[in-house]
Backbone bond lengths (Angstrom), bond angles and torsions (degrees), N, CA, C in turn:
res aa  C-N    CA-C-N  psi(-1)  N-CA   C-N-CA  omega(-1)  CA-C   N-CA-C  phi
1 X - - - 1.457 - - 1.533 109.56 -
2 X 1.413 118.48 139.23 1.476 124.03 174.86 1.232 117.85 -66.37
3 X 1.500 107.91 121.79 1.572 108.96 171.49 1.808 121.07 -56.47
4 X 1.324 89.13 -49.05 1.793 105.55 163.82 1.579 126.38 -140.00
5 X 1.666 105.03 155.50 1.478 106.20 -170.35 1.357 101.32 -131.66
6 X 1.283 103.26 146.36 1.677 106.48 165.59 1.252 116.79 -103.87
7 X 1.323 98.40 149.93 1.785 95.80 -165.61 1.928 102.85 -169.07
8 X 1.398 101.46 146.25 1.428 120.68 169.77 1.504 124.25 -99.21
9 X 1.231 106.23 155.73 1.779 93.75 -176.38 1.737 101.80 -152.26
10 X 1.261 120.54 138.21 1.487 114.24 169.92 1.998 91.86 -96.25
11 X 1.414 91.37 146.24 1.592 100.49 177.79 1.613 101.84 -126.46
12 X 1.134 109.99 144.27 1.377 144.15 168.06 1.315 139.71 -122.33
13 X 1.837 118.52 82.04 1.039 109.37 -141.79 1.919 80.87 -108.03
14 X 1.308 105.40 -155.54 1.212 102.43 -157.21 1.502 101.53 -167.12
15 X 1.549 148.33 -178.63 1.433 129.00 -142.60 1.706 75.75 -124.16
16 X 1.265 93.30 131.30 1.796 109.19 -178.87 1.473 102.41 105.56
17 X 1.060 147.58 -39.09 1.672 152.62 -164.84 1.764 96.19 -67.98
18 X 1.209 125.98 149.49 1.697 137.23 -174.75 1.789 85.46 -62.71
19 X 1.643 84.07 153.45 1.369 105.87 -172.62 1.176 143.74 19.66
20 X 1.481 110.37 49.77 1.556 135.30 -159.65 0.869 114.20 -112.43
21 X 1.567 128.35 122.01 1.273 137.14 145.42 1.355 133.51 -115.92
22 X 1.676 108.79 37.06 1.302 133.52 131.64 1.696 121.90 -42.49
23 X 1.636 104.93 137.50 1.442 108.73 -172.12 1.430 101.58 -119.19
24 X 1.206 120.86 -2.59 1.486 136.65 -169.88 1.968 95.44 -86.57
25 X 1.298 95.28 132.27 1.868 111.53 174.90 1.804 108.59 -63.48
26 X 1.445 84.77 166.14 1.354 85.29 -167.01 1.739 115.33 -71.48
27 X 1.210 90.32 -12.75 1.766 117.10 179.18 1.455 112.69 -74.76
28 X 1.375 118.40 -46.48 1.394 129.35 -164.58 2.126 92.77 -86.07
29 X 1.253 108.05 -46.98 1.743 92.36 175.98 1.672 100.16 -76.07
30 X 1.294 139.05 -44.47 2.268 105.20 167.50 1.401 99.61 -64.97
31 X 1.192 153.50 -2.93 1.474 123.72 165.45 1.153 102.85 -76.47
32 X 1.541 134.04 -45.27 1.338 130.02 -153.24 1.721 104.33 -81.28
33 X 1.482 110.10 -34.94 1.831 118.44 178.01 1.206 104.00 -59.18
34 X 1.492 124.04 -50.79 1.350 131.27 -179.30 1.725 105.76 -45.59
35 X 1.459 124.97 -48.81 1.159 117.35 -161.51 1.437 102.87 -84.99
36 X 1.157 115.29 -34.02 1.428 131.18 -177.87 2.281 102.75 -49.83
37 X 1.362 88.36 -42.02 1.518 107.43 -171.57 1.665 89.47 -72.35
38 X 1.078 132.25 -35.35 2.106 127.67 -168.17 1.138 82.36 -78.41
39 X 1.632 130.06 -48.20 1.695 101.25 -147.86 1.631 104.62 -90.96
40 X 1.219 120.07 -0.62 1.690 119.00 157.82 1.058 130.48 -87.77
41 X 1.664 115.20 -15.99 1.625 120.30 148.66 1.343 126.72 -61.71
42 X 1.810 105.29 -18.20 1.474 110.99 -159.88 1.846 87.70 -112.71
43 X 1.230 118.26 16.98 1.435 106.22 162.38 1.979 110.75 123.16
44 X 1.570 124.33 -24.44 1.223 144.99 -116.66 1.643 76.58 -84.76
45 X 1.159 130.77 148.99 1.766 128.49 166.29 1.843 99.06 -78.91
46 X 1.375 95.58 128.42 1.600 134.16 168.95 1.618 95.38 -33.26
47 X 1.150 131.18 -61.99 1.357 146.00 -114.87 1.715 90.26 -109.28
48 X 1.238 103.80 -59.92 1.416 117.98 178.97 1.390 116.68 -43.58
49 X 1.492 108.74 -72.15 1.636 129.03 142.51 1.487 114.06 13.68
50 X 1.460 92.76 -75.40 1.691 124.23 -168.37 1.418 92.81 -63.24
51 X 1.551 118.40 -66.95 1.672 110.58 -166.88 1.162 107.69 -49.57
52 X 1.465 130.12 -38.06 1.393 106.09 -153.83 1.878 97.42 -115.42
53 X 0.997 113.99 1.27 1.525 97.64 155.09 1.854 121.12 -142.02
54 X 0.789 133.97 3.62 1.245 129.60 147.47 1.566 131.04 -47.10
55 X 1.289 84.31 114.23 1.964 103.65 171.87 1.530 120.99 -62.94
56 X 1.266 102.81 -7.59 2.150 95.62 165.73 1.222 116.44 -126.31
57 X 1.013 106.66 161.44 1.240 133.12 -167.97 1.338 126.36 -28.76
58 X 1.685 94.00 -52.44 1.730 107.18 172.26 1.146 105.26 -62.66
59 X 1.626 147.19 -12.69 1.776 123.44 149.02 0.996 125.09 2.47
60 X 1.261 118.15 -60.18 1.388 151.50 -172.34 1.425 104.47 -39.06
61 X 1.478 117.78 -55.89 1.161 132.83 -155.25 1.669 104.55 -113.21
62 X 1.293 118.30 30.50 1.342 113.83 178.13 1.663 100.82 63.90
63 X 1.475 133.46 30.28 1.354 143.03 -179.11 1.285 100.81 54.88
64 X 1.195 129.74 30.66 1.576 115.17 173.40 1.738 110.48 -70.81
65 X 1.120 113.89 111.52 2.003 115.44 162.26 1.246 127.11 -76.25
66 X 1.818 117.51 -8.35 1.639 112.14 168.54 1.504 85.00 83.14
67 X 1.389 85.50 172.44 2.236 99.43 175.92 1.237 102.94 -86.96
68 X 1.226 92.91 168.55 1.611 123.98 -154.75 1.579 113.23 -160.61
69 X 1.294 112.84 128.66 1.481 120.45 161.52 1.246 130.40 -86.40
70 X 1.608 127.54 172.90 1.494 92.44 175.40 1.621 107.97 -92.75
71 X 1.243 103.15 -176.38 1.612 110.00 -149.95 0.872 139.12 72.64
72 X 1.310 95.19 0.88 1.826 95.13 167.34 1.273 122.92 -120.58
73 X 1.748 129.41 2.35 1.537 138.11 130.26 1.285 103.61 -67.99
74 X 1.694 97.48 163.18 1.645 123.19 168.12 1.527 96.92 -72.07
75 X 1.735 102.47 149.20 1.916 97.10 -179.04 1.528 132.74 -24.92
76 X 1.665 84.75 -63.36 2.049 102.00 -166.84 2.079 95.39 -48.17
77 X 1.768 104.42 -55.28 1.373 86.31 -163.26 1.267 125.92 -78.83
78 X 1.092 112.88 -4.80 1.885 126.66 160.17 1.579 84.51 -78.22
79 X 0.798 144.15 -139.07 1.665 140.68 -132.17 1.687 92.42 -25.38
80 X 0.980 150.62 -104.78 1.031 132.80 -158.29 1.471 129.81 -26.11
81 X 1.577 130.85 -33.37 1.135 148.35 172.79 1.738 117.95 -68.67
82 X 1.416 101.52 -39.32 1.498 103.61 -168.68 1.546 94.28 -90.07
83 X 1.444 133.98 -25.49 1.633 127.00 -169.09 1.622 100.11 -81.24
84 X 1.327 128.10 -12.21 1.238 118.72 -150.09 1.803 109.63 -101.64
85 X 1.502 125.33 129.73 1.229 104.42 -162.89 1.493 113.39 -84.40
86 X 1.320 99.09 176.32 1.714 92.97 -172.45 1.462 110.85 -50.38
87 X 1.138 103.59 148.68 1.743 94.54 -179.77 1.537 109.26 97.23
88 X 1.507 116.02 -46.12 1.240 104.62 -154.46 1.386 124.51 -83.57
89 X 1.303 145.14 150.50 1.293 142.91 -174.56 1.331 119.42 -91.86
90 X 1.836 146.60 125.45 0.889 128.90 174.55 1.616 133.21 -50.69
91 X 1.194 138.70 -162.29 1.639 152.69 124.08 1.182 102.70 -61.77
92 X 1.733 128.67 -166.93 1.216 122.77 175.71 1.041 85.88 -87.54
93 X 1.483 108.58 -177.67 1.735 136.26 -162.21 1.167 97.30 -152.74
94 X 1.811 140.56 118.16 0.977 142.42 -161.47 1.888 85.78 -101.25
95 X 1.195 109.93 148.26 1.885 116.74 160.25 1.238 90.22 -124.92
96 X 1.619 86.21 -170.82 1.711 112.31 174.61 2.033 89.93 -98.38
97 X 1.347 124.22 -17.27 1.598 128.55 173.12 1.711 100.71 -70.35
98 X 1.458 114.55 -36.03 1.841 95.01 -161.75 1.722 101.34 154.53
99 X 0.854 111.94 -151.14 1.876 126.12 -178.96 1.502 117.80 -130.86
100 X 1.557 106.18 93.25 1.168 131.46 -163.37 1.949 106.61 -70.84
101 X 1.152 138.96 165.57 1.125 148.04 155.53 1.398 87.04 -140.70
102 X 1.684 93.88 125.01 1.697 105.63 164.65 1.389 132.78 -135.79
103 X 1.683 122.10 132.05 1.490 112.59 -177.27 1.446 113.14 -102.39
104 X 1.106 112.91 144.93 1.656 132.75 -166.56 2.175 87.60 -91.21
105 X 1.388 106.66 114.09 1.395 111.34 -166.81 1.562 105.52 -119.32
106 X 1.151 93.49 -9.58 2.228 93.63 178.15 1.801 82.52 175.09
């Protein structure tokens, strides 16, 4: 098992979710993750995705977060992050931040 993984994530937080200043319902960010999730099944670049709708910071960077051990995500996105193989993209991932889509990058 990997001690650490690198990995990207578009986030979608929503008005009430930790450190949010999202105005969008909690309904309207899983409608929008959900679609976000078809058009990366249907081919859409990860990265792109991320720039133009992701709520943190790493946007910036095509959502790249650099490596990571565990303990240093919130549960759901460490279990989702560490099971996923390189390459592979999560389901959504509910936090207490919002509705994560995440790629397993090293």
């Amino acid at each position: 098992m990997a001690d650490q993984v690198r990995a990207s994530h578009i986030l979608l937080m929503y008005a009430g979710s930790a450190r949010s200043t999202a105005t969008r319902s909690k309904d309207e960010a899983k409608a929008l993750i959900g679609q976000l999730r078809a058009q990366l099944a249907a081919g859409a670049d990860f990265a792109d995705l991320a720039r133009q709708h992701s709520d943190c910071p790493s946007s910036r960077s095509g959502g790249d977060l650099g490596t990571f051990g565990r303990g240093q995500m919130v549960g759901p996105f460490e279990d989702a992050a560490f099971s996923l193989e390189v390459g592979g993209t999560s389901d959504v991932v509910e936090t207490d931040f919002g509705y994560h889509l995440i790629r397993r990058t090293g």
